[in-house]
N, C-alpha and C positions, 0 to 999 in steps of 0.2 A: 878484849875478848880473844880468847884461842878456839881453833876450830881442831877437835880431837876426834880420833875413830875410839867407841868407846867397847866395842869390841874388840880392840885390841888393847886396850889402858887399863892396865893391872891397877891395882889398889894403892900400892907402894909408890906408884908413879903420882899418881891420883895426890895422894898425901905428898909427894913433896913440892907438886907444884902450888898446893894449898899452902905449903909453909914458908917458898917463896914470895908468894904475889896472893896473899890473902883477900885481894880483890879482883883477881880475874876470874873472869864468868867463861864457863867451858861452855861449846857449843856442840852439839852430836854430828860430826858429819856424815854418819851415817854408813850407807857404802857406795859413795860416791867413785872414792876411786877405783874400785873393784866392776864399777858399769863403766866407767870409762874407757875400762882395757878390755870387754866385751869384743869391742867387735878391731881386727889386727889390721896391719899395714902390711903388704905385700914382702917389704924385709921382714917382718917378722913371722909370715908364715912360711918364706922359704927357710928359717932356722927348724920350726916344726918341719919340715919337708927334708930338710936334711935328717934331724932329727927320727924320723919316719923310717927315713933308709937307714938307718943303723941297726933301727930294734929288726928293720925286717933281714937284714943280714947277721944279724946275733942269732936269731933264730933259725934261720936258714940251714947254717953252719951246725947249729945243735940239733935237725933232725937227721942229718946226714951220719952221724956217728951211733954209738953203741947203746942201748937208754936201759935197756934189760939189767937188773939187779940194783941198778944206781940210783940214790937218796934223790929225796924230792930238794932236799938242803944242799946237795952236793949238782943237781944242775940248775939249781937258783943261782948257786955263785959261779957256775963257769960263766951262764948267761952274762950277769954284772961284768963277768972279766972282759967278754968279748963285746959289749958296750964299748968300752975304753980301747980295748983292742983297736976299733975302729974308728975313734975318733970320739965317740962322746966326753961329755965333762964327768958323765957317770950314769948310775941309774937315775930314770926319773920318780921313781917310787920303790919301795922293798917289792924286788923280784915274786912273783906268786907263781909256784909251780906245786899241782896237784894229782896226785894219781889214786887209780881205783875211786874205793868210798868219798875221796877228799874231793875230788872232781869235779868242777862247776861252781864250787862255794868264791863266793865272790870275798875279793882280800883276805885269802888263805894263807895261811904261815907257814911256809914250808918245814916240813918234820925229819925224823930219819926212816921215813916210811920206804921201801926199797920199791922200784917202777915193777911188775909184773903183766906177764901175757896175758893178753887179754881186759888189760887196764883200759881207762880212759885216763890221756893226758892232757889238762889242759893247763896253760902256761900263760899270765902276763906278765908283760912287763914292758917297759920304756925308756925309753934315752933321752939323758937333760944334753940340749945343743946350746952354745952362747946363751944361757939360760932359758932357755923355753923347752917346756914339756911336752911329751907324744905319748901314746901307748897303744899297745896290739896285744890282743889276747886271742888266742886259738886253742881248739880239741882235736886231738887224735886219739887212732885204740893202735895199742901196743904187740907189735910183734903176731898178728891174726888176722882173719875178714871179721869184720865187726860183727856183732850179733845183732839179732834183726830188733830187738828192744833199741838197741846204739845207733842204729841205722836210723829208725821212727824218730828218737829224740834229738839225733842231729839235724835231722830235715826239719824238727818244728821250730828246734831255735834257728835253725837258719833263715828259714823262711823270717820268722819276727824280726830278725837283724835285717832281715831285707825291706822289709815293710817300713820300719823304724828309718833306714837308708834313702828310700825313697821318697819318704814326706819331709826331710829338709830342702826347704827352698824357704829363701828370702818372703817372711810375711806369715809364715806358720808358725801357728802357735806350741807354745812350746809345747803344750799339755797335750797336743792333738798330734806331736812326734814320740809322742811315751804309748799314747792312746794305739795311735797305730801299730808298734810293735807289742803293745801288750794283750792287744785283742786276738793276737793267734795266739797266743800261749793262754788266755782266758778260755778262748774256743775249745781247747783241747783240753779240759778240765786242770790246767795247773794253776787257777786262782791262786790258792793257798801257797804263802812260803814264796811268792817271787819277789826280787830285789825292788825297795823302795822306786828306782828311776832307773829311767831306760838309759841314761843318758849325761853328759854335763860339757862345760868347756873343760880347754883346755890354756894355757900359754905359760905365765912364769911359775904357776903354782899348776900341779896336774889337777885340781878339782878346781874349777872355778866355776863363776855363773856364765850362760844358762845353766840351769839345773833341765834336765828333760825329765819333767816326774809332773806324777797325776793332779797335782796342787798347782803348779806352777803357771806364776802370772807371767804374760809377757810375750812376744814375736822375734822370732828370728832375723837376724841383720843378713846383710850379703857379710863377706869377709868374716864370719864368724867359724873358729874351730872347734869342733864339736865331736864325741863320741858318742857311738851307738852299740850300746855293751849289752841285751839280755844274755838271760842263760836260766837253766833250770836245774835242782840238784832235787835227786832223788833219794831222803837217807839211806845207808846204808849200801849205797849201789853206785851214786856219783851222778854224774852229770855235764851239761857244754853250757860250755861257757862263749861265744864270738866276738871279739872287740874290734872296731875300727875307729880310726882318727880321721875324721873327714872337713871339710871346710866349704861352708853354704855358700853356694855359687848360685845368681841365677838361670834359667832355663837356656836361656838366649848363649850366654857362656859354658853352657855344656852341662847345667844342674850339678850336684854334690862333686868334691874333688874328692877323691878318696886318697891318704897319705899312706896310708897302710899296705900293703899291697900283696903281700904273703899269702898262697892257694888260701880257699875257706871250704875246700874239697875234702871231705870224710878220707883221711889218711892213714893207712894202717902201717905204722911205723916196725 
């Protein structure tokens, strides 16, 4: 007998090992190894910690310079550059940088939409360390004082990211760290149109389990890396998006580590 992940066992695979060994019996293993790497080892979350400080100094770097007139495509790849710049293996996922209407959409493809006064910019993105995954997403408004609509919607997804931030600890469920952040954004009439989950792991793959979403079975470990990403998009108009990479610590050790660390201060660039 073999024991196979059959989600990952293509067909072609499937068929040649039936025309090898015509009498091996496949077994489902399910996603055993994908819960096993749930919750990390201390080496392996200081690579996300390293990891962490890369993306938050790529980005650092990127608010400090010029943003007025330049492609959403054209500072998606300086970001990737100064990744590398600074030490990562690369990005941890295709750079997401969105302005104006594009703003807030969660895994946005950056276009040759040019940045404008008075835009919302918001930008993720992440850095692979010795292989382990991070990610930071933030909003800003461009080049103005925010308008008092930009002002109201950044304080409500903040607040949900905050909410969301605060109910990780060792023993919560996962659904009751979605529930949390999604009850202020409910509150304030945005049911409709918000992202499946508040939330997921992180480590050699950037989407791993926990899943932080309304369905989700299951409790929080200590040593667990986790994001906490709402955000709201308003067509036509854009929206914020806040990401943090955090690692469930219990109370007694000082409650959530936060890896991310970049202002989460309405910034007018």
């Amino acid at each position: 007998s073999l024991a196979v992940e059959e989600h990952h066992l293509t067909v072609a695979r499937h068929r040649a090992l039936a025309s090898v060994a015509p009498r091996l019996r496949l077994a489902d293993l399910g996603t055993a190894v994908e819960q096993l790497r749930i919750v990390k080892d201390e080496e392996e979350i200081s690579c996300l910690r390293i990891g962490a400080e890369i993306a938050d100094q790529a980005l650092g770097e990127l608010l400090e310079s010029i943003l007025v007139g330049r492609t959403e495509r054209h500072l998606a790849l300086e970001l990737e550059r100064r990744l590398v710049d600074h030490g990562a293996d690369g990005p941890a996922f295709a750079t997401s940088v969105a302005t104006g209407p594009n703003s807030g959409r969660r895994g946005h493809r950056p276009t040759d939409r040019r940045v404008e006064e008075g835009d919302f910019l918001s930008v993720c993105l992440g850095a692979a360390y010795r292989g382990y995954r991070c990610e930071i997403g933030r909003t800003f408004v461009i080049g103005t004082s925010p308008a008092d609509w930009q002002i109201q919607l950044y304080d409500l997804v903040f607040a949900a990211q905050r909410a969301g931030r605060e109910a990780l600890a060792p023993g919560a469920a996962y659904r009751d760290v979605d529930r949390a952040a999604r009850q202020v954004l409910d509150c304030a009439g945005f049911t409709e149109g918000l992202q499946p989950l508040t939330g997921h792991g992180v480590g050699l793959e950037i989407d791993e389990d926990p899943q932080l979403a309304p369905a989700a079975m299951g409790k929080l470990d200590a040593c667990v890396p986790v994001t906490v990403e709402p955000g709201v998009h308003l067509p036509g108009r854009g929206g914020v998006r806040i990401d943090d990479t955090l690692v469930v610590r219990p109370e007694a050790d000082g409650g959530p580590e936060l890896l991310t660390i970049t202002t989460k201060e309405l910034l007018a660039l």
